[in-house]
C-alpha positions in Angstrom: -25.9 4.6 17.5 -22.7 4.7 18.5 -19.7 5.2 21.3 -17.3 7.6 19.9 -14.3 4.9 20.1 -12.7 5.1 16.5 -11.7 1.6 15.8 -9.9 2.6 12.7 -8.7 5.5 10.3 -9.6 4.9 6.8 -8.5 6.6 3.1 -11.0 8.4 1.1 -9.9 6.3 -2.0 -12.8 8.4 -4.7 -15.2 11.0 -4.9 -17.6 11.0 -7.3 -20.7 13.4 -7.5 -23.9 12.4 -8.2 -26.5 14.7 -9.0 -26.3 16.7 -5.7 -24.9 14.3 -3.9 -21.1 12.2 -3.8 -20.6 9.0 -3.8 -17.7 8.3 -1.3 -15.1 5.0 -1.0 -13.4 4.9 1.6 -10.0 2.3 1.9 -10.2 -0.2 5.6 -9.3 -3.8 6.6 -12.8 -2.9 8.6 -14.1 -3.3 4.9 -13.9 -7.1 5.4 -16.6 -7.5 8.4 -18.9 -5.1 6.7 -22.1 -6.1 5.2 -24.5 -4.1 2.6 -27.0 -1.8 4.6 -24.6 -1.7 7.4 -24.1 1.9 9.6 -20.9 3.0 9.6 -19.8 6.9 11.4 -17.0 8.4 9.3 -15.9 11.1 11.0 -19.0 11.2 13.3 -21.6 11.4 10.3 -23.7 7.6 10.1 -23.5 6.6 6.5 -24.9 3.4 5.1 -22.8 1.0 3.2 -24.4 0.7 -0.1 -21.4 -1.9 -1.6 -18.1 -3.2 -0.1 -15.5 -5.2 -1.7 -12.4 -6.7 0.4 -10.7 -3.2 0.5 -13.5 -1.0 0.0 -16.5 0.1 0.5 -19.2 2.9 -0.8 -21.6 5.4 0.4 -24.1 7.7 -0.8 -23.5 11.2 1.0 -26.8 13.1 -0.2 -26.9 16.8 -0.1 -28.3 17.5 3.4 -24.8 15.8 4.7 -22.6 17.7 2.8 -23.9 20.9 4.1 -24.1 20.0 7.2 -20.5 18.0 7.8 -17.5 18.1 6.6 -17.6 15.4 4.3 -18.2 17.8 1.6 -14.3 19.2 2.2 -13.3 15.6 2.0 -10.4 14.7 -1.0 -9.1 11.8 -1.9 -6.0 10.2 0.0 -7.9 12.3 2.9 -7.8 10.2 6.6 -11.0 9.5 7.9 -12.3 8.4 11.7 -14.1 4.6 11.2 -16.6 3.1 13.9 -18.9 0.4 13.4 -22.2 0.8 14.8 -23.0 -0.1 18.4 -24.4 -3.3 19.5 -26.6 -3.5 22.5 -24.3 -6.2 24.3 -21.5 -4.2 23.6 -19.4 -2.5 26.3 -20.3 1.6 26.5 -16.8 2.9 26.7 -17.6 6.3 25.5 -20.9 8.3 25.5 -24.3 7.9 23.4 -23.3 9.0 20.3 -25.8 9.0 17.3 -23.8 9.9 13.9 -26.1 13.3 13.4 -24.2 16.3 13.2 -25.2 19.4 14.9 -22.7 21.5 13.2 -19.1 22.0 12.0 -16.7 24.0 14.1 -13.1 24.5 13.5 -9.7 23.9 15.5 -8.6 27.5 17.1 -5.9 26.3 18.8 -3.4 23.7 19.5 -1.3 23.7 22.7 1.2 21.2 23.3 1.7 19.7 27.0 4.6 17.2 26.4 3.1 14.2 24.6 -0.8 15.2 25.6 -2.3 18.5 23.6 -5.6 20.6 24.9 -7.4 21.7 21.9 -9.9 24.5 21.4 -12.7 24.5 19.0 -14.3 27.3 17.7 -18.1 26.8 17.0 -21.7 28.9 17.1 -22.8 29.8 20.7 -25.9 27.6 20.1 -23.6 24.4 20.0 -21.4 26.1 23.0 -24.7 26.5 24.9 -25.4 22.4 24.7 -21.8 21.7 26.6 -20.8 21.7 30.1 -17.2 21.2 31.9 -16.7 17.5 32.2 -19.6 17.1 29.2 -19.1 14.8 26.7 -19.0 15.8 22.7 -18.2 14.0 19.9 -15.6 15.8 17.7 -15.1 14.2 13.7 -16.8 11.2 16.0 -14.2 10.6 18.5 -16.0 10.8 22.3 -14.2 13.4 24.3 -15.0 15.2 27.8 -15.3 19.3 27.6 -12.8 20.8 29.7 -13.5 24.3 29.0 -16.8 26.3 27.4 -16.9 29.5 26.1 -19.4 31.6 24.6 -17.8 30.5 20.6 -15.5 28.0 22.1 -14.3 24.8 24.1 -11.5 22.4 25.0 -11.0 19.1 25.2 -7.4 17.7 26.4 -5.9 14.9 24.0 -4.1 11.8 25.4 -1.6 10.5 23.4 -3.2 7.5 22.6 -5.9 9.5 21.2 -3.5 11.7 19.0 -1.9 8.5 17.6 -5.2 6.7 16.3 -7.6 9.6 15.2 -7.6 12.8 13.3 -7.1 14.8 15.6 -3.5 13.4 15.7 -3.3 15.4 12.6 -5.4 18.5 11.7 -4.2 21.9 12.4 -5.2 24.7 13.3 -8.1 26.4 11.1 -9.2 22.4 10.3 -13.2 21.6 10.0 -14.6 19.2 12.3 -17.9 17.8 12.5 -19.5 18.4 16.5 -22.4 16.4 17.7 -23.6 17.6 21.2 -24.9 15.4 24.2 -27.9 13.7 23.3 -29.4 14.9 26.8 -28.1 18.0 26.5 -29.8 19.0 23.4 -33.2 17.8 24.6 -32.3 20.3 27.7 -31.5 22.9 25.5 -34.8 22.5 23.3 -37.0 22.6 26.2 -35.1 25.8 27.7 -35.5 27.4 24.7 -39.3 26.4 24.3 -40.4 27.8 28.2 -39.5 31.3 26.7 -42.3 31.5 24.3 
């Protein structure tokens, strides 16, 4: 589990493939304070660290998660959002976030207010159907509050602080991103969708 506060942006230093899977090593002083078996969201997606070094360290990203994300996109000297996994003493500064992607959507649009940006996200109408203005979602990991749904789309409006120490600072328009819906949300959803039948 985790909140959606990045603590740090790594570097995809190698990809290897394996089998039907990829082995990926991602470059972070967070490599330091990691231990083997450890959960760590990269870009939203909870991967276990399966070695570490003092720069370094390695997971196993099997088949299921590279359809599913965006890791599969992922090259190397790519930037990638870090958080550790939560601790139940720890402070909840963002939302309930658990690291399993409900889908990728893409950025549709960036508009620029000053030093803050709104963006829009294109994504399936099921995903759209989980949010709510003033919702939160967790975009490439990073918790954020919906300002806008759509039938195919939302918002989100970036502070600058956010801009400066996540992806989003950086990928344009037409960029995956990997979207993970409320948790409550999608157990509202399910049992909507099950009092049709």
């Amino acid at each position: 589990m985790f909140t959606g506060l990045v603590e740090s942006l790594g570097t995809v230093r190698s990809l290897t493939t394996t089998g039907a899977g990829r082995t990926l090593v991602v470059a972070d002083p967070l490599a330091n304070e990691l231990r083997l078996g450890e959960s760590v969201s990269v870009n939203g997606t909870c991967l276990t660290v399966v070695a570490h070094d003092a720069d370094t360290f390695t997971f196993e990203v099997g088949p299921e998660t590279l359809q599913r994300t965006n890791l599969g996109e992922l090259t190397v000297g790519d930037r990638v959002n870090l958080e550790r996994s939560l601790r139940f003493s720890d402070r909840l500064g963002g939302h309930l976030v658990q690291g399993h992607i409900d889908g990728v959507g893409h950025i549709d649009q960036r508009l620029p207010q000053g030093e803050w940006v709104t963006i829009w996200f294109r994504c399936s109408r099921e995903l759209t159907a989980q949010m709510v203005t003033k919702g939160s979602v967790a975009v490439d990991g990073i918790s954020l509050t919906v300002v806008d749904v759509e039938d195919e789309r939302f918002s989100v409006a970036l502070i600058p602080h956010t801009l400066a120490v996540t992806t989003l600072g950086f990928k344009e328009v037409g960029a995956a991103v990997n979207l993970e819906t409320d948790l409550l949300a999608k157990y509202v959803w399910k049992y909507l969708q099950l009092r049709h039948f």
